[in-house]
N, C-alpha and C positions, 0 to 999 in steps of 0.2 A: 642531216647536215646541221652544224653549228650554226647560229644564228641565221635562222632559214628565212626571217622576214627580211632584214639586212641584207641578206645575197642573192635574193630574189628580183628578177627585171622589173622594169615599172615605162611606163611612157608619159612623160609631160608635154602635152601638145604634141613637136615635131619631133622630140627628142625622144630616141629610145634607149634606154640604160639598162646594163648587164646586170647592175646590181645598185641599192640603194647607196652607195659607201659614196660620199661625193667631196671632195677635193674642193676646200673652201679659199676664196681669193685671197691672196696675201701678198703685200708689197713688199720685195725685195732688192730692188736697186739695180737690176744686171743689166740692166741695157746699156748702149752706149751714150754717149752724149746727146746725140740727137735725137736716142729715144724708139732708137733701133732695135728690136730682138737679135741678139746673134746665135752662134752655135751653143753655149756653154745652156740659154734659156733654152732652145730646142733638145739638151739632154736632159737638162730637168724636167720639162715637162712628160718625153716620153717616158722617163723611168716610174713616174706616175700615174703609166694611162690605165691602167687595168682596174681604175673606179669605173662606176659606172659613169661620173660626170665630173668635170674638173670645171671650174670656176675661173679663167683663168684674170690675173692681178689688173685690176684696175689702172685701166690705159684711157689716157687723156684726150677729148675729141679736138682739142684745137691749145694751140701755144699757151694761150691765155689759161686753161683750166688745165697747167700741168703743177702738181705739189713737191715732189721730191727732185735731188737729183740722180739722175740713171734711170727715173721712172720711164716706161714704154708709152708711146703713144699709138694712135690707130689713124694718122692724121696725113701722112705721106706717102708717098709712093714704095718709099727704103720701109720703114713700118709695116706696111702691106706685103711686103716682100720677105721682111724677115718674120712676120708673127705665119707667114704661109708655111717655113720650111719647118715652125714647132707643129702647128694644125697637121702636115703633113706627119711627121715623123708620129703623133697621136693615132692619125688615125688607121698609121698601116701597123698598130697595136691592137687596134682594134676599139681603139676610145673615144669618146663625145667631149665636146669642149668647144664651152660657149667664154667670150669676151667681157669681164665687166665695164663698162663705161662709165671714169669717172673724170668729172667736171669738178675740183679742187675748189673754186671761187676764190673766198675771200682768205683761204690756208696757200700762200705762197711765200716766195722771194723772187724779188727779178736779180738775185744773186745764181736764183736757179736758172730760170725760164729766158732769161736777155733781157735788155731794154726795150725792145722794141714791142715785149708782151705785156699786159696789162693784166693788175688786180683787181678782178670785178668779184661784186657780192648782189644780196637783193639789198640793198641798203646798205650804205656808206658807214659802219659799223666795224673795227678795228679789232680781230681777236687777239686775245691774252695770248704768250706764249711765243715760243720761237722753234725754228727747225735748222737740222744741219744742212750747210750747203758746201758742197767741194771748192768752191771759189773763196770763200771768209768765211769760215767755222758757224758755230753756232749763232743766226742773226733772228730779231724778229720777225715777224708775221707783219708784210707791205701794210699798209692803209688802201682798204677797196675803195673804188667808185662803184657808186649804185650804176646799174642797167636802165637804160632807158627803159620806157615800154617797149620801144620797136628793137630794141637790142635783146631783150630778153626773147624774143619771137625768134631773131638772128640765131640765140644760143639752142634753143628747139632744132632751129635746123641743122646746127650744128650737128644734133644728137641725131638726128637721121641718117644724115651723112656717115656718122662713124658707126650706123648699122651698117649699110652699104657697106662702109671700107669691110668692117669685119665679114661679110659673107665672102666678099673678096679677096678676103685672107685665109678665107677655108674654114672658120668659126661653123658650125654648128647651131648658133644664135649667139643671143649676147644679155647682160645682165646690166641693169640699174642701178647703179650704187647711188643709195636714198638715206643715205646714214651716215655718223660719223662724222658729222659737222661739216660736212662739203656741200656745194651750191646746192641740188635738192633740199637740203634738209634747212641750210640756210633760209629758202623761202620759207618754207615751211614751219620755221619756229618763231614765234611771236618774238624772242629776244632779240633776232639776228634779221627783222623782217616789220620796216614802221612804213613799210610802203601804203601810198593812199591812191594805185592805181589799183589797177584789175587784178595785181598778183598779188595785193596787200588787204591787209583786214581781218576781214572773215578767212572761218576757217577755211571754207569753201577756197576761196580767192589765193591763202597762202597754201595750198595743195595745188593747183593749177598751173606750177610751172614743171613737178613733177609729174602730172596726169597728162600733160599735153607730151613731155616728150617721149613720155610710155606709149602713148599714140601713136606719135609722128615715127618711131623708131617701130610697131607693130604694123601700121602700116607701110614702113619700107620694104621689111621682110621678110612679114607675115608675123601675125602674134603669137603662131603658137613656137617661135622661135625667139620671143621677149621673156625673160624675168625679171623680179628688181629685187633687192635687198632693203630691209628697213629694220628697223631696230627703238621701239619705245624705249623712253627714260632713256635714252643714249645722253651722253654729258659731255663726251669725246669733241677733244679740238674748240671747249670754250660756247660751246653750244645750251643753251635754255630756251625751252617750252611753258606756259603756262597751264598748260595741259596737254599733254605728251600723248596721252591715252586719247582724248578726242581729237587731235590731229593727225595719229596715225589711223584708226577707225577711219574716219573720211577717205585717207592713201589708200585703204584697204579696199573701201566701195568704187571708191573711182577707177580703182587698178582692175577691181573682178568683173566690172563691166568689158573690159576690153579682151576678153579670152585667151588672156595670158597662157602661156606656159607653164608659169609656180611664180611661188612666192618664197625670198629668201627671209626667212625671220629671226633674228638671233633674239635668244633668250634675255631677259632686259633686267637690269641690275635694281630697276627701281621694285622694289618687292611689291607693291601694290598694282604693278601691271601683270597682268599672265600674258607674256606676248603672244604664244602659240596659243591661246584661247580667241585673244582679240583675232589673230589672222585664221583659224578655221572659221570662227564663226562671218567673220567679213569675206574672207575669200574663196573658202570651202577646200576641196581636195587639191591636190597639186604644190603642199609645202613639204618643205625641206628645211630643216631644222637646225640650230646652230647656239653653242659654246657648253663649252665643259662636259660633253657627251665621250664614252669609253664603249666598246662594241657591246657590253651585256646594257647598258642603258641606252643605248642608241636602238638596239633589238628590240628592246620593253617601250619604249614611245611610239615605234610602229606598228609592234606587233597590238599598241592599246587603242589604237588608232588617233595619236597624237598628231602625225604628220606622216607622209608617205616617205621619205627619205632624210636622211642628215649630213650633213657637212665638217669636215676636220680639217683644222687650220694649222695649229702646232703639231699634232701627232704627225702630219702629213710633211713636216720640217726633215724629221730624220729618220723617217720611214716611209722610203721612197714605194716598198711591198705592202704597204699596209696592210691593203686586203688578203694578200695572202698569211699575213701575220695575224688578222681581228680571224681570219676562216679557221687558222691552225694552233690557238690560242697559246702563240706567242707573246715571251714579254715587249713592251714597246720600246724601242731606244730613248734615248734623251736627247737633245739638242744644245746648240751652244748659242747664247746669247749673242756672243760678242761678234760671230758674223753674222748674222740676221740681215744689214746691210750693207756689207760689204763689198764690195767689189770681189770678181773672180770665182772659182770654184771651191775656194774652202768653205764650207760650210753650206754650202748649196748641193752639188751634186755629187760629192764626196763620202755620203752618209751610204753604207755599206747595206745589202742586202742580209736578211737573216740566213745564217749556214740551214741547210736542210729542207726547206719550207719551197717547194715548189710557186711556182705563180701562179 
C-alpha cells in the first residue's frame, strides 16, 4: 500500500480513525445568520468524511465570542440541530468529527454579532486590523472590555457547555482553538494580557484560562474526547508573546496532565521554535501535525515518528476525495480564492471528485 503509515488506523483516546489523513478546521462563512448549519454544510462535510478525522470549523460557545459573519455557533437549540444533521450525514459514511470550540475575544464587530453582544479580551487592549462584515464592508476590530475575574470563570463555563452542546450535536469530541490570536491565546500572550489577577503575570497565571477550560470541557465529556490546537510564534490577528516558546511549553504541561486525546500543533513560522519538538516532548504521543504537509511528507513524519497523524486545510478546499487521491497518487486540484468566504455553494461543495479514483 501507498503511504502505509498515513492510511493506517490510529486511536486518540475515544476516537478511533481509519486512517491518519485528518481534515483540518477552516472557517468558511456557510451558516446562516444566526449561525445555524444548514444543508449545503452537511454536503460538505459528508463529502469529506472518508478521513480518518475531520476537525470541524471553529463554532462559537456564546454571542459574545462569535468573529465572522456566517460563522456557526454550538450555542443554541437551531445550532444543535443543524450541526446534528452534518454529524449525522458523517457518520453513516463512516467518519469521526469532533467540533473546534472558538471563543473570538477581542477579534469582533457588533456589526457582526448585534448590539446587544459584547467585546471582551483578557485586557482592555484594541487589536490592529479590521474584518468584513455583511452589514458595513470592511470595519475595525470593537475595543474589548477586560473580564472581570468572576467573568472569566463564567467564559470556562461557557466552554463546558458547548462540549455538552457538541456531544448533543453528535460530535465525537471537540477541539480547543488556542491559537490565532483568539481569547486563549489572548490570555496567554504577555502583549494582549497586563492582567494583575490570577490569570495575569506569570507564565503559569496567563496559561490558566486556557488549562482550566481544557478541564472543565474534559471533564464534561470525558478527556479522551478533548483536543486543542496551538501554534508557537503565531503573530496572527495582531498577537505578541515575549516568549512564545515558554508559554506554549507551560500550554503543553498543563494540557498533558489532563489525558487529553491529542494535541493539534501547527508547524510555527517563527524558525527558532520546532513546534512539533516542543509538543512531543511536553505532550508525548497523540499529535497531529499541521501546515504545509503533501501525502509523501506527511508519510515521512509519521512513519519518523514525528507525530501520529496530520491535518490538511487547503488541499481539503478542492479535494473533497483527498484520501482517495494521496492513496492513488493523483494530482491535487487547486482551489479558488475568491470564494473561500462566500456565501452558498460555489466554491464550497462544488469542487468535483477525480474521474476514476475509487473512494
Amino acid at each position: 500500500m501507498k503511504l502505509p503509515h498515513l492510511l493506517s488506523a490510529v486511536k486518540f483516546g475515544e476516537l478511533e480513525l481509519a486512517n491518519r489523513v485528518v481534515m483540518a478546521p477552516m472557517t468558511r462563512n456557510r451558516a446562516d445568520a444566526e449561525g445555524v448549519p444548514g444543508a449545503t454544510m452537511v454536503e460538505y462535510y459528508a463529502q469529506r468524511a472518508d478521513c480518518g478525522l475531520i476537525v470541524a470549523e471553529g463554532a462559537w460557545p456564546s454571542r459574545d465570542g462569535q468573529a465572522y459573519c456566517r460563522q456557526p455557533g454550538i450555542a443554541t437549540a437551531a445550532q444543535i440541530a443543524g450541526w446534528r444533521a452534518v454529524t449525522d450525514a458523517v457518520h453513516a459514511r463512516g467518519g469521526c468529527i469532533v467540533l473546534q470550540i472558538m471563543h473570538a475575544g477581542r477579534i469582533g464587530s457588533h456589526h457582526v454579532k448585534g448590539e446587544a453582544a459584547q467585546t471582551v479580551s483578557s485586557s482592555a487592549i484594541r487589536a490592529n486590523g479590521e474584518l468584513f462584515t455583511d452589514a458595513a464592508g470592511m470595519q475595525p476590530y470593537d475595543a474589548p472590555r477586560a473580564l472581570s475575574t468572576e467573568e472569566v470563570r463564567g467564559v470556562v463555563a461557557e466552554h463546558r457547555q458547548a462540549a455538552l452542546n457538541a456531544r448533543a450535536a453528535g460530535f465525537d469530541g471537540v477541539e480547543l482553538h488556542c491559537t490565532s490570536g483568539y481569547l486563549p491565546m489572548q490570555f496567554m500572550c504577555s502583549g494582549t494580557n497586563v492582567r494583575t489577577d490570577e490569570y495575569g503575570g506569570s507564565v503559569d497565571n496567563r496559561v490558566r484560562f486556557a488549562a482550566e477550560c481544557l478541564q472543565a470541557m474534559a471533564e464534561a465529556i470525558g478527556p479522551g474526547r478533548v483536543g486543542f490546537r496551538f501554534n508557537p510564534g503565531n503573530t496572527y490577528n495582531d498577537i505578541s508573546d515575549a516568549d512564545s516558546a515558554a508559554t506554549h511549553t507551560e500550554l503543553v504541561r498543563r494540557a498533558a496532565g489532563l489525558g487529553l486525546a491529542y494535541a493539534h500543533v501547527m508547524r510555527s513560522a517563527d524558525p527558532e521554535i520546532d513546534a512539533f519538538a516542543l509538543a512531543r516532548s511536553g505532550f508525548g504521543a497523540g499529535l497531529i501535525l499541521n501546515d504545509g504537509f503533501d501525502g509523501d511528507s506527511a508519510e515521512a513524519a509519521i512513519a519518523g515518528g514525528v507525530g501520529e497523524a496530520v491535518s490538511f486545510a487547503r488541499h481539503y478546499i478542492g479535494n473533497p476525495d483527498l484520501v482517495a487521491r494521496l492513496r492513488e497518487g493523483v494530482e491535487l486540484a487547486r482551489f479558488s480564492r475568491k470564494t473561500l468566504y462566500t456565501a452558498g455553494a460555489e466554491g464550497y461543495t462544488d469542487y468535483p471528485a477525480a474521474q476514476g479514483v475509487s473512494a
